[in-house]
SEDO-616237 format. One record per residue (C-alpha): residue number from 1; x, y, z. Coordinates in pm, 1 decimal. Example, Ala and Ser with C-alpha at 12.3 -4.5 7.8 and 13.67 -1.06 7.14 Angstrom:
2
1 / 1230.0 / -450.0 / 780.0 .
2 / 1367.0 / -106.0 / 714.0 .
This chain:
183
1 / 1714.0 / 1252.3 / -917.5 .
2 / 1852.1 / 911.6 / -851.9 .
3 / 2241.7 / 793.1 / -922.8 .
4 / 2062.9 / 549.3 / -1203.9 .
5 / 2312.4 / 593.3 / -1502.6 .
6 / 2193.8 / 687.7 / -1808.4 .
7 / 2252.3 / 309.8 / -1961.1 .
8 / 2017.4 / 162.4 / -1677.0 .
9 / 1769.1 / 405.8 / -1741.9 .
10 / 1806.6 / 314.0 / -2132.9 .
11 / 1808.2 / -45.1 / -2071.0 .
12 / 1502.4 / -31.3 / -1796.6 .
13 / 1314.0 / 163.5 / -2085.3 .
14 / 1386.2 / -64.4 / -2342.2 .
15 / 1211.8 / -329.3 / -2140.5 .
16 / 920.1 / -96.6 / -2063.6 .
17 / 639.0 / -203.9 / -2379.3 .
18 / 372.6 / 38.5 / -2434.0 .
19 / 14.3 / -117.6 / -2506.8 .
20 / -208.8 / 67.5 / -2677.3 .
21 / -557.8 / 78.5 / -2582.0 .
22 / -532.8 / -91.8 / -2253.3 .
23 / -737.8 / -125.0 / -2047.2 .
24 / -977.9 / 106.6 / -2223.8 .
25 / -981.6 / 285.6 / -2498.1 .
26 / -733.5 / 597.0 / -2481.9 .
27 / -529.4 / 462.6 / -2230.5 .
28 / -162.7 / 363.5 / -2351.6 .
29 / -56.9 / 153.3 / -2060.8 .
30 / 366.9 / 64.7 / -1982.7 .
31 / 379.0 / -275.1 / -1967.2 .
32 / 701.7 / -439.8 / -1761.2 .
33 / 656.9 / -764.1 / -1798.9 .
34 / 937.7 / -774.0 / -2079.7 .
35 / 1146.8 / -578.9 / -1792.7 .
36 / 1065.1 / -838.9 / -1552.8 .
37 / 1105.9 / -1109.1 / -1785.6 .
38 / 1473.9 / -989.3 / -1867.7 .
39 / 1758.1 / -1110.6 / -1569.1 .
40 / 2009.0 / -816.0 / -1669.4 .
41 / 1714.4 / -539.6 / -1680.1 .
42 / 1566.7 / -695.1 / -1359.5 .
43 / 1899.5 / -750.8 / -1181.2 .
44 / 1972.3 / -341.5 / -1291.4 .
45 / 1673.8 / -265.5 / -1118.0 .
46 / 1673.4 / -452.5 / -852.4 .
47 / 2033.5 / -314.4 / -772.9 .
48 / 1958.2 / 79.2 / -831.2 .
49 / 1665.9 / 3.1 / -602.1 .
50 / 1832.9 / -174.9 / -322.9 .
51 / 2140.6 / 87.1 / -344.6 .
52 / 1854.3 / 390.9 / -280.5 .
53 / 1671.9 / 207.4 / -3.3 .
54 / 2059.1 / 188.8 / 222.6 .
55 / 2146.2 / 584.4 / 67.2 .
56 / 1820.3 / 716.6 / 204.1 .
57 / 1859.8 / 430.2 / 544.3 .
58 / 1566.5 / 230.3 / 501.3 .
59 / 1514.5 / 34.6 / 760.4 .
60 / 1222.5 / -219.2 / 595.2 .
61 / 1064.6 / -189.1 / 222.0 .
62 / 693.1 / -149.6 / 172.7 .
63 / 581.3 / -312.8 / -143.5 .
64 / 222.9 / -181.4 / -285.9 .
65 / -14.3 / -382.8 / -477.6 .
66 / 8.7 / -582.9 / -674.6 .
67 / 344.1 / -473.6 / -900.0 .
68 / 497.3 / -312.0 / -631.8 .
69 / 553.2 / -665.7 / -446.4 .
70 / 705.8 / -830.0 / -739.3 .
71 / 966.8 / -552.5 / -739.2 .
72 / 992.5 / -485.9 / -344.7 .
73 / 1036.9 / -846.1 / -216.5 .
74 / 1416.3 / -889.0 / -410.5 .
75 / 1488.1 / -527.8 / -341.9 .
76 / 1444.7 / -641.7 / 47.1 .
77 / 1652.9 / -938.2 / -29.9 .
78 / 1956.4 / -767.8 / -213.0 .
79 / 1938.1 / -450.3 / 62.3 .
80 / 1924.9 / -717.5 / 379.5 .
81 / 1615.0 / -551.7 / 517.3 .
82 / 1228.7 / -650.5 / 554.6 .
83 / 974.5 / -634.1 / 355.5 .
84 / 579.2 / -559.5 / 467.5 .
85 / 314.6 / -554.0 / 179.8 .
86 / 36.2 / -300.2 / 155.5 .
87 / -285.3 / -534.1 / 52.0 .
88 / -585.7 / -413.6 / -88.3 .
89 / -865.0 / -391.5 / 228.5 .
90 / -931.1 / -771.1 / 358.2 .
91 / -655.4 / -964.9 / 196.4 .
92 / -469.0 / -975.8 / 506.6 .
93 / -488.5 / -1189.9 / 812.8 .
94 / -556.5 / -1047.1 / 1179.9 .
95 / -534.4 / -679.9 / 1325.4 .
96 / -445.6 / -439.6 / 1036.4 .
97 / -470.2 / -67.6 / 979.8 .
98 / -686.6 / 72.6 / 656.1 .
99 / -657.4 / 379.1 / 513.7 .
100 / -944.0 / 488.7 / 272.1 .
101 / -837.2 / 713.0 / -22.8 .
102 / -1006.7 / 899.2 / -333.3 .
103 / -1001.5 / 735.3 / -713.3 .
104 / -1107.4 / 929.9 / -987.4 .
105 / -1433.4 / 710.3 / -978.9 .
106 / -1472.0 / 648.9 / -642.2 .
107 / -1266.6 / 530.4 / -359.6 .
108 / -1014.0 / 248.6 / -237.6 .
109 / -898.4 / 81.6 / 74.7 .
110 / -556.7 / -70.5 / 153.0 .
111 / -429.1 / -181.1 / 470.4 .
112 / -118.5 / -304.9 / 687.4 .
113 / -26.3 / -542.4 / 957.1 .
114 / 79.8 / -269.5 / 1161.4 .
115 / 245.9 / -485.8 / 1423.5 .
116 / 521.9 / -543.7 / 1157.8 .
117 / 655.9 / -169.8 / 1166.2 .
118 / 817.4 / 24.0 / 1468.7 .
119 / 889.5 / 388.3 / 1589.2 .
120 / 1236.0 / 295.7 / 1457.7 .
121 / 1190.6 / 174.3 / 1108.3 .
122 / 1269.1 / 434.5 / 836.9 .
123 / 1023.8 / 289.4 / 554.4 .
124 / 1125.2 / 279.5 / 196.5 .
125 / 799.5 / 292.7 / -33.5 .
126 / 827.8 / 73.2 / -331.9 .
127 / 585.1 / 16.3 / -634.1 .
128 / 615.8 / 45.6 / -1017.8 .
129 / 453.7 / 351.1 / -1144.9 .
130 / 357.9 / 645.0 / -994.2 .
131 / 62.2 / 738.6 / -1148.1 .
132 / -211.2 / 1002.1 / -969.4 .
133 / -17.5 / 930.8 / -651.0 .
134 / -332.1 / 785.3 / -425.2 .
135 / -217.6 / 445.4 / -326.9 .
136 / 126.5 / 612.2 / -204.0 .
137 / -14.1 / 814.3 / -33.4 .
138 / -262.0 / 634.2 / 135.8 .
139 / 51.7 / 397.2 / 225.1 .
140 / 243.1 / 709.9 / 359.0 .
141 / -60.1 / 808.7 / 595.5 .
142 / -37.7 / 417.4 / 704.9 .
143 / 291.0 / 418.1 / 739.3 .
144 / 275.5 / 719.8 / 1030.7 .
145 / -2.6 / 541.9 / 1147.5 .
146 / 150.8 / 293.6 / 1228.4 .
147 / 412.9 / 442.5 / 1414.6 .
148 / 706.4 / 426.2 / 1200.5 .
149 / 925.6 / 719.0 / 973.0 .
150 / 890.4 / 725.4 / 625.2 .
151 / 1264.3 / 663.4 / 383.6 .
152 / 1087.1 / 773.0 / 64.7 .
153 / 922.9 / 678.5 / -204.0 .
154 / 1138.3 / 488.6 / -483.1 .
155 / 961.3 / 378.6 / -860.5 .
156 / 1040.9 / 233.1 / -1151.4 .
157 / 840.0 / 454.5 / -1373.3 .
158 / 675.5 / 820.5 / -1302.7 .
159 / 354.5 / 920.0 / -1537.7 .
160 / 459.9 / 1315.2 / -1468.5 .
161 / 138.8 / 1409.8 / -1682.9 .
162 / -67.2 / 1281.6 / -1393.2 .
163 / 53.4 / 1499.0 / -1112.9 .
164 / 116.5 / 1221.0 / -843.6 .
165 / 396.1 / 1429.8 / -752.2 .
166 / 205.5 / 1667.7 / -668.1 .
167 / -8.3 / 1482.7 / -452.3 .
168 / 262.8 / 1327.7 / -253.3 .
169 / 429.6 / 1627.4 / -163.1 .
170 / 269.2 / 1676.1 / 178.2 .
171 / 272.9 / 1329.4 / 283.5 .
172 / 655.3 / 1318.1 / 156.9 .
173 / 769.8 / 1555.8 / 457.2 .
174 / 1076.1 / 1646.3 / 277.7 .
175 / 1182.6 / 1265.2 / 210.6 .
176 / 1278.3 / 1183.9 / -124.6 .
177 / 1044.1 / 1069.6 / -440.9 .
178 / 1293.4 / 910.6 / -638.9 .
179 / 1170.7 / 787.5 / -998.6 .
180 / 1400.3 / 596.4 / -1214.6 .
181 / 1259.7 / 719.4 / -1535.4 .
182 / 988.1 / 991.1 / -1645.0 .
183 / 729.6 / 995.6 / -1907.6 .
């Protein structure tokens, strides 16, 4: 559990809108657009963020795509460390590393400039939800990969009914998975 007070929480969740229906039928998808939209709830998280990254000694952020970018690059900023995006497989110039991973209809590819992390760097994980837990980690295994020590894994939102927790546990090593809120 994180040091987010229970009137960040509240306020991040009040920002959070729930869509119905969206993308498909069934699915009721957490919108945070109004969050991000909001400079209080934005600046909150931004802060509880930044303030995990330094407790756990994270060296440089790793934002995922495409959310996790919008709320890694300021959390970089405000903490004074760098930031080093995980793209979806060919969106990023020169030498990367991939790492392949399973979806629940097939699979996905993301990669990293691995030249931008070093056997020194403790890497914080950043994205919004944590949802079956593939993408992390995928970005964990790259992260090794690549030479560097993995911080944790820090999120705005956890979807607990989906298990990524689960899935992360082994790539995790014993760092933290810290989730600002649970549904």
């Amino acid at each position: 559990m994180t040091s987010t007070t229970e009137s960040t929480r509240e306020l991040l969740l009040s920002r959070i809108r729930d869509v119905a229906d969206y993308p498909k039928p069934g699915v009721m998808f957490k919108d945070i657009t109004p969050l991000l939209a909001d400079p209080v709830a934005f600046t909150a998280l931004t802060d509880t963020l930044a303030e995990l990254c330094l407790r756990h000694g994270a060296t440089k952020i790793v934002g995922l795509e495409a959310r996790g970018f919008i709320l890694a690059a300021p959390v970089a900023v405000r903490a004074g460390l760098g930031f080093v995006p995980v793209r979806k497989a060919g969106k990023l110039p020169g030498a990367t590393l991939s790492q392949a991973y399973e979806l629940e209809y097939g699979t996905a590819e993301i990669e990293i400039h691995a030249e931008d992390l070093s056997p020194e760097d403790r890497i914080m994980v950043i994205d919004d939800v944590l949802a079956t837990g593939g993408t992390a980690d995928a970005s964990l295994e790259l992260i090794r990969r690549a030479g560097a020590q993995v911080a944790g894994v820090a999120v705005l939102m956890e979807l607990g009914f989906l298990s990524g927790r689960a899935r992360l546990a082994d790539g995790l090593r014993g760092a933290p998975l810290e989730a600002l809120i649970t549904v």
